[in-house]
C-alpha positions in Angstrom: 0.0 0.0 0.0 1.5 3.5 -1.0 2.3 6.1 1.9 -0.9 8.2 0.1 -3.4 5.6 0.4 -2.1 4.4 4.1 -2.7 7.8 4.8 -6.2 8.1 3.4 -6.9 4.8 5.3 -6.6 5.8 8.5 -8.4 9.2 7.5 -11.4 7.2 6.3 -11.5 5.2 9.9 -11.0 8.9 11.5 -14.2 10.2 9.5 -16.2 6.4 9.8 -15.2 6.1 13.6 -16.2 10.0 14.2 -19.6 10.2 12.3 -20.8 7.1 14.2 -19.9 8.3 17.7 -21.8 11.7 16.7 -24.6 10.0 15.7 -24.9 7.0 18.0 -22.9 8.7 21.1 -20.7 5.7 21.4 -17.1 7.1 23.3 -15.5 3.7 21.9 -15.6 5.0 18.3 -14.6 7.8 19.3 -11.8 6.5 20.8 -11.1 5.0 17.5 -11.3 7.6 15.5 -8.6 9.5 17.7 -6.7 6.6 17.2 -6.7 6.5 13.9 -6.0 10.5 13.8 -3.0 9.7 15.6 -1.7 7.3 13.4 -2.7 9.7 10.3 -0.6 12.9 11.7 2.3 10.1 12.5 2.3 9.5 8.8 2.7 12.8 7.5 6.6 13.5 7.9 7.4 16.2 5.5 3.8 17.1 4.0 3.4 20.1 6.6 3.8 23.5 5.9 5.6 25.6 8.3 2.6 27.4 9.8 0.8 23.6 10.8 3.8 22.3 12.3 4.1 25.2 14.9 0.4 24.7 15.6 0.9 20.8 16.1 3.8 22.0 18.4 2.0 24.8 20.3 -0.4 22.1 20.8 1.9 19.6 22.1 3.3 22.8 24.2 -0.9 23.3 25.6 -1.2 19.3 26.2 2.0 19.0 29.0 0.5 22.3 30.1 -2.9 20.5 30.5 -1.1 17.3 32.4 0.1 20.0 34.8 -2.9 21.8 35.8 -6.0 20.4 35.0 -7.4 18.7 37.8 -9.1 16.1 35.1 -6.6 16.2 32.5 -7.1 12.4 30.8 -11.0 13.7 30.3 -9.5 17.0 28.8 -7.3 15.8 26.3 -9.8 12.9 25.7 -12.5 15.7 24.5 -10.4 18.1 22.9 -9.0 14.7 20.6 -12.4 14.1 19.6 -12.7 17.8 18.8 -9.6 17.6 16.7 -11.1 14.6 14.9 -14.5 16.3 14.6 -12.8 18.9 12.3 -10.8 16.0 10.6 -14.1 14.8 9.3 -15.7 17.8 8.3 -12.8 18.6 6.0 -13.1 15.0 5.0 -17.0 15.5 4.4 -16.8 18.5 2.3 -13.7 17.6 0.2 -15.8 15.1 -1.4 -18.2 17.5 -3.1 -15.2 18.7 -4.9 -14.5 15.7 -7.0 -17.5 16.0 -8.7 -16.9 19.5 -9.0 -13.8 19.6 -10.4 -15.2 16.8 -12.8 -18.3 18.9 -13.9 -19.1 20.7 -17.1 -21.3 23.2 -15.3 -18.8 24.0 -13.2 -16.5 25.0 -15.7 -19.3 27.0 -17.9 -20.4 29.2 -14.7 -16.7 30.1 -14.5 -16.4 31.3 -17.7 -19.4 33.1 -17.5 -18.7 34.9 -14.6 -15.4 36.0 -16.1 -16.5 37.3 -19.3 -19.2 39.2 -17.7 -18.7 43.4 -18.6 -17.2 45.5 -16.4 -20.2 46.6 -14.2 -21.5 43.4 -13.7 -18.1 41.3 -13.2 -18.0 42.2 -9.2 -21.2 41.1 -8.0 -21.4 37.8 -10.4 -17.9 37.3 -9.3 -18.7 37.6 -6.0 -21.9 36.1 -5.4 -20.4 32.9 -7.4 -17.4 32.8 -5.8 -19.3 32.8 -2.7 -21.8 29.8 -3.6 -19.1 27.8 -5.1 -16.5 28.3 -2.2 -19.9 26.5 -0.1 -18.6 23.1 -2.4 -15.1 23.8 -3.3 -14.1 25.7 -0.2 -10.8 27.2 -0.7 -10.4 25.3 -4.0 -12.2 28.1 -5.6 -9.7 30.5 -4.9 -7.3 28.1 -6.7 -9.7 27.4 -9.3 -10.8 30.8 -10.4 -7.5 32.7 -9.3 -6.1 30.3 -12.3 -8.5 31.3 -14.8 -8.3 35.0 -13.8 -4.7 34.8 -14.6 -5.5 33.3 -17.7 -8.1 35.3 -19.2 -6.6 38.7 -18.1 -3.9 38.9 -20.5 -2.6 41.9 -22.0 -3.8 41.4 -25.3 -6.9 41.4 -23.8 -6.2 45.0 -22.4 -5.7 46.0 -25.9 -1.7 46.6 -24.3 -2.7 48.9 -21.6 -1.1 47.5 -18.7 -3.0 49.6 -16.2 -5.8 48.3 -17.8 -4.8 44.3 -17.1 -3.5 45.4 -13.5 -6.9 47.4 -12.8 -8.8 44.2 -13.6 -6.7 42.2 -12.1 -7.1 44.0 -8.3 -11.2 44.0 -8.9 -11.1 40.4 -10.1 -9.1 39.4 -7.2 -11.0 41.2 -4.7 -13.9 40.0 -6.0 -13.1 36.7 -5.5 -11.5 36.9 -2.3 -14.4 38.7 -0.9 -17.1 36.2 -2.2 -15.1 33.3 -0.9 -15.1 34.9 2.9 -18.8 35.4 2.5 -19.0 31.3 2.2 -18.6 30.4 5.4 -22.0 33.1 6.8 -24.3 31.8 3.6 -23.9 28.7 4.4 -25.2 26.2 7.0 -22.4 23.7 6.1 -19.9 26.2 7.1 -16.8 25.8 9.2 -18.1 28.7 10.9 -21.7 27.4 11.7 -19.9 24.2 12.6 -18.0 25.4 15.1 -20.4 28.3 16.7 -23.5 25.5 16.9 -20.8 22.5 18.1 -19.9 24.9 20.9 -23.0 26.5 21.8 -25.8 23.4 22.1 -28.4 25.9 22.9 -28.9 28.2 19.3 -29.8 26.7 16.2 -28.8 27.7 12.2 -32.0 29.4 12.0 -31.6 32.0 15.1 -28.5 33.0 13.3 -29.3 33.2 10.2 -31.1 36.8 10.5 -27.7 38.5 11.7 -25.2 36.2 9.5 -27.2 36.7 6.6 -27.8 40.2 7.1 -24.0 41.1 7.9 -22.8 39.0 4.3 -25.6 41.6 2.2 -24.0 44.5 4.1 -20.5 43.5 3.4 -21.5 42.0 -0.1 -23.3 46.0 -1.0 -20.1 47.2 0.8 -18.1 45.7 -1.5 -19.5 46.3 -4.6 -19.8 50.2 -3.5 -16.2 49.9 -3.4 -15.4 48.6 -6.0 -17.5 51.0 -8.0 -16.7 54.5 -6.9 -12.4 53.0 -6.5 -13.2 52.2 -10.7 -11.9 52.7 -13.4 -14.5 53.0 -15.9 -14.6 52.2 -19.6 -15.6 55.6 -21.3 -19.1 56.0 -22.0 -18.7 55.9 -26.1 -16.9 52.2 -25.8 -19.3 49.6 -27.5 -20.3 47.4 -25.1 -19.5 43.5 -24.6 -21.9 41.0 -25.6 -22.8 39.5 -22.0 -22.8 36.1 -21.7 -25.9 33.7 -20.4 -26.1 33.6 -16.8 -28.2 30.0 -17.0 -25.0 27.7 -16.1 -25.1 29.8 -12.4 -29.2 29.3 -12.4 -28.3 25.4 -12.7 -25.1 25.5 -10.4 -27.8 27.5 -7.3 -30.4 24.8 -8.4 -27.6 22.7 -7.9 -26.8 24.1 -4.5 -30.0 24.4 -3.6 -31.0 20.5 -3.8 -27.6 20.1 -1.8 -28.5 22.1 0.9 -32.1 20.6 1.1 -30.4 17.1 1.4 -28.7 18.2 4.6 -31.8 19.8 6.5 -33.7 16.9 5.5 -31.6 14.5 7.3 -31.4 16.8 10.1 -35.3 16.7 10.5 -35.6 13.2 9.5 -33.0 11.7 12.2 -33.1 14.2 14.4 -29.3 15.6 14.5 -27.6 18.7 14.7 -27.2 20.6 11.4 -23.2 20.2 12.1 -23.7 16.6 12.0 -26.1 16.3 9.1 -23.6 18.6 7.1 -21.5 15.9 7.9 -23.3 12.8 6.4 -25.2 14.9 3.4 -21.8 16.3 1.9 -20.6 12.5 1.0 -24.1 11.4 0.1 -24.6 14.4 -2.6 -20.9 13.5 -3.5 -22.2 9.7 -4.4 -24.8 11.0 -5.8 -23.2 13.6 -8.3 -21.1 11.6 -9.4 -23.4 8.7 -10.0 -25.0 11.2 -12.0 -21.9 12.1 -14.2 -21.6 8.4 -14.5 -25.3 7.0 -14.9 -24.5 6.1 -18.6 -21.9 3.6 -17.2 -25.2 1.3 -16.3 -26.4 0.4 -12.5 -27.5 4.4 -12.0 -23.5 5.2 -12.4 -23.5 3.6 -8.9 -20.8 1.5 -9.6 -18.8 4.0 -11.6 -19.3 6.7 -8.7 -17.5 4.5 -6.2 -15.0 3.5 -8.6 -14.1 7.1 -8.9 -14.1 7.6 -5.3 -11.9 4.6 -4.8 -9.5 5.6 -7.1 -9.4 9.6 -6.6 -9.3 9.6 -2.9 -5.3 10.2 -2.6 -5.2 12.7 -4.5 -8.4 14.6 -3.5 -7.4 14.5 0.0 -3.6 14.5 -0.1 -3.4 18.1 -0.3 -5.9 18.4 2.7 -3.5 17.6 4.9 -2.7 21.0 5.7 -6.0 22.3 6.5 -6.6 19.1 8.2 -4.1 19.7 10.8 -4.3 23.5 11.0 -7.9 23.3 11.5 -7.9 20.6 13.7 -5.4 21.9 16.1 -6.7 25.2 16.5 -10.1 23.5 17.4 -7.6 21.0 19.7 -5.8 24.3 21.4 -9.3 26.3 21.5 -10.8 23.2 23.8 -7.6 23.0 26.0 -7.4 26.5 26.7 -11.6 27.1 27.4 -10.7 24.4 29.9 -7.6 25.3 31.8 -9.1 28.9 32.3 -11.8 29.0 35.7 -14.6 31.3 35.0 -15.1 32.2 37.9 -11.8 33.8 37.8 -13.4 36.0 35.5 -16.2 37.3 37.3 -14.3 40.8 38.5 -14.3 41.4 34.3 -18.0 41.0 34.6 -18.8 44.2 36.3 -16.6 45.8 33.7 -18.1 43.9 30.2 -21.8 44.2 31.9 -21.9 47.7 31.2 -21.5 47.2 27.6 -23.8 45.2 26.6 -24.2 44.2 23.2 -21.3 46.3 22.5 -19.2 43.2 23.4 -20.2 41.2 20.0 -18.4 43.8 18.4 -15.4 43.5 20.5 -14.9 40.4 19.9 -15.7 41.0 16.1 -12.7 42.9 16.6 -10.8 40.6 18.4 -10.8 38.1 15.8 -9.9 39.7 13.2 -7.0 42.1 14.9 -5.8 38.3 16.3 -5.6 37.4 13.0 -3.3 39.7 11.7 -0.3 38.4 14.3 -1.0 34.8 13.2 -3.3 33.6 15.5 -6.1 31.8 13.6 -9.5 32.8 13.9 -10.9 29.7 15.0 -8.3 29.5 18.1 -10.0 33.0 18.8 -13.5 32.0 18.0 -13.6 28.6 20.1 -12.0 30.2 23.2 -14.5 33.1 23.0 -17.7 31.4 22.9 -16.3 28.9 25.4 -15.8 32.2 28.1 -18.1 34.8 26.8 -21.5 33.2 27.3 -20.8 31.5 31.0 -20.3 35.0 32.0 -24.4 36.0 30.8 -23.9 39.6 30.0 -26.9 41.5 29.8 -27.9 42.3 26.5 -25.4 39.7 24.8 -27.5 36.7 23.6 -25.2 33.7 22.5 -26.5 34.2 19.2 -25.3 37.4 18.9 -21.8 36.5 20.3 -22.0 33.2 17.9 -23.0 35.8 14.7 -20.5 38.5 15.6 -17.5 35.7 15.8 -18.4 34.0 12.4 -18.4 38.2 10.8 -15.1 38.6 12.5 -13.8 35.5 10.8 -15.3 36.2 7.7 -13.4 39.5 7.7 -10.2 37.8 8.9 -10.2 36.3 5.8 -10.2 39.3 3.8 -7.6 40.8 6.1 -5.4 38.9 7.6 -1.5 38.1 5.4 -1.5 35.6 7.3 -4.3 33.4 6.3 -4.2 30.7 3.4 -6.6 32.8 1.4 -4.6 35.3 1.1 -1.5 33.5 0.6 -2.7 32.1 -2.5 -3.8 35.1 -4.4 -0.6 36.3 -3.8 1.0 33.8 -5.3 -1.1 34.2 -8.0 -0.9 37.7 -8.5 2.9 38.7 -7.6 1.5 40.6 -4.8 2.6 41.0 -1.2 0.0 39.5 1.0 0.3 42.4 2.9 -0.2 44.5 0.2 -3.3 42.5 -0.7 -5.0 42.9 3.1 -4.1 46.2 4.0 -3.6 48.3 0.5 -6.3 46.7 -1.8 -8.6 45.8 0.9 -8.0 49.4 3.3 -11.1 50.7 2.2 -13.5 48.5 1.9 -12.4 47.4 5.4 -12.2 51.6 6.4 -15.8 51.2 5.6 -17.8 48.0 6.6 -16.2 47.1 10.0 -18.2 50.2 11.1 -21.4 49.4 9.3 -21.1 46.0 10.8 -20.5 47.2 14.6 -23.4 49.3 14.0 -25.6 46.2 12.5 -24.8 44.2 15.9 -25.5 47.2 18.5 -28.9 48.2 16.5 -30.1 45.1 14.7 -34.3 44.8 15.1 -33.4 40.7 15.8 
């Protein structure tokens, strides 16, 4: 067996072990499927980037730090192992929708047709789709359409204006970047949602969904105000493109749609969590795509579907490794650290954050994000926040509104941060600093919605 496949082995027992201790509650599957994780990050050697390797080792740091003073430390370690496993498998989950992704014909004509769009309609159409196809391909859509950006914005295409291809270029990019951190508040089969509904038993996707949703229009209008009145323009007298059909992205939401449907139908049916019916609907919808790509092959394309999977599986989730661990230890770390601090240390604090309010959703909106610019990744920030904030019952801060105002200042991390993978690709892409990217490109925009945002938390009518 080759090192890939051992690999994807142990990672399929992870997700198996995982999804049946989250559905059936059995704590010897989950001890399994931390098993299994172990053996997984064992086998990884030199596939880690530099930034995962100093999380696994600030975790390892956190877990003889645990031993020390946690007065239950086995139990501790125990929970926040499942919790890096739980992440394991949600990567897992959702990487499968991007087989048949990658695979499809549609997907390829909506990109195009976003692209090719004219000037004053390429933002928003860039946006929006980049922000329903990041809910499939997650941060394979910035590889994806980054790639075809760069290959469609060439300088004959700018008639040999360079300002012209560098213009488009920054709007493109920005586009994209902005639609893909709008992702994770659109969706219910988030990371974000995941983690915010994991940690806080007592709110649902539907008691968010007023301010999440609310917050991505106002940064999505944000945005495209920007992006307007920061131009350029095409003079008035230039004939106008031909603009093509916007059908393939009418499929691809009909698409999304049926997806999405899938997973709240096995959350009513069963009677689970959103989080864990995310969980077992992404691989269904994958089977089922595919079957559909392959339903000429006889049998429904059954057959052929998980031939595919069987063969494509190292090298769809090969790459994941990364994310794997850097998610999963920040979610590890995040547990560890909610349980080595004693609230009720915290209650002087409480006389001071009372008088607040709601104004604390947007400091911690703001925590996030300004954590995030030293390297400190937003869910470490997010799963130690709602682990402290709501014990402490602050008048006027629900834990929905703490919940909402975390996912918006991860959402905006994103956008932000040079230190984030997100922004590391497009600069790899473009030749651009990262910084440059975050703080130059992005300035305004960010100048301008962080303070439309506070002001949606503090005066929302939810």
């Amino acid at each position: 067996m080759s090192p890939a496949r051992l690999r994807v082995s142990f990672l399929l027992v992870v997700t198996s072990a995982t999804l049946i201790h989250l559905v059936l509650g059995s704590r010897l599957f989950e001890a399994l499927g931390i098993s299994a994780l172990l053996l997984y990050l064992l086998t990884l050697g030199g596939q880690l980037t530099t930034m995962a390797k100093g999380l696994l080792w600030v975790a390892g740091g956190v877990s003889l730090l645990t031993l020390w003073r946690s007065p239950a430390p086995a139990q501790l370690l125990f929970d926040a192992g499942g919790r890096f496993a739980f992440f394991a498998t949600f990567v897992v989950a959702l990487s499968m929708l991007r087989l048949p992704a990658y695979r499809s014909r549609l997907v390829r004509r909506c990109g195009q047709s976003m692209l090719l769009q004219p000037p004053s309609r390429r933002y928003p159409i860039l946006s929006l789709g980049s922000a329903l196809f990041g809910i499939i391909l997650n941060i394979g859509v910035l590889n994806l359409f980054a790639s075809m950006i760069e290959k469609s914005n060439t300088l004959e295409a700018a008639q040999g204006r360079v300002w012209v291809q560098q213009a488009r270029q920054r709007r493109m990019m920005l586009g994209l970047l902005r639609g893909f951190a709008l992702a994770p508040l659109i969706s219910p089969m988030g990371i974000g949602v995941a983690v915010v509904l994991s940690s806080l038993p007592q709110i649902t996707w539907l008691g968010l969904a007023p301010y999440i949703l609310g917050a991505a229009a106002l940064i999505f209008l944000v945005g495209w105000a920007v992006d307007f009145f920061t131009g350029p323009h095409p003079p008035a007298n230039q004939p106008k493109p031909v603009s093509p059909s916007l059908r393939p992205m009418v499929q691809f939401s009909g698409l999304l749609m049926a997806i999405v449907t899938l997973v709240f139908s096995i959350a009513w049916l069963c009677e689970l969590r959103l989080p864990i019916a995310a969980l077992l609907g992404a691989p269904l919808a994958a089977v089922i795509w595919l079957a559909w790509q392959r339903r000429r092959l006889g049998y429904m394309g059954l057959p052929g579907a998980f031939n595919t999977l069987h063969r494509q599986l190292p090298w769809l989730l090969s790459p994941s490794a990364n994310e794997i661990v850097v998610l999963g230890a920040a979610g590890y770390l995040g547990h560890l650290c909610v349980g080595l601090v004693d609230v009720q240390q915290l209650t002087p604090l409480l006389g001071v954050l009372d008088q607040w309010g709601a104004f604390n959703a947007v400091l911690a909106m703001l925590m996030v994000i300004g954590l995030a610019q030293v390297g400190v990744n937003p869910i470490v920030t997010v799963t130690l926040l709602l682990g402290l904030l709501p014990p402490l019952m602050i008048e006027g801060l629900s834990p929905t509104l703490i919940g909402a105002s975390l996912m918006v200042g991860w959402a905006l991390a994103l956008m932000s941060s040079p230190m984030t993978a997100s922004m590391l690709i497009l600069s790899r892409f473009t030749g651009v600093p990262a910084k440059l990217i975050g703080y130059r490109w992005n300035g305004k925009f960010l100048a301008a919605c962080i303070p439309l945002l506070a002001a949606w938390f503090l005066w929302s009518p939810f």
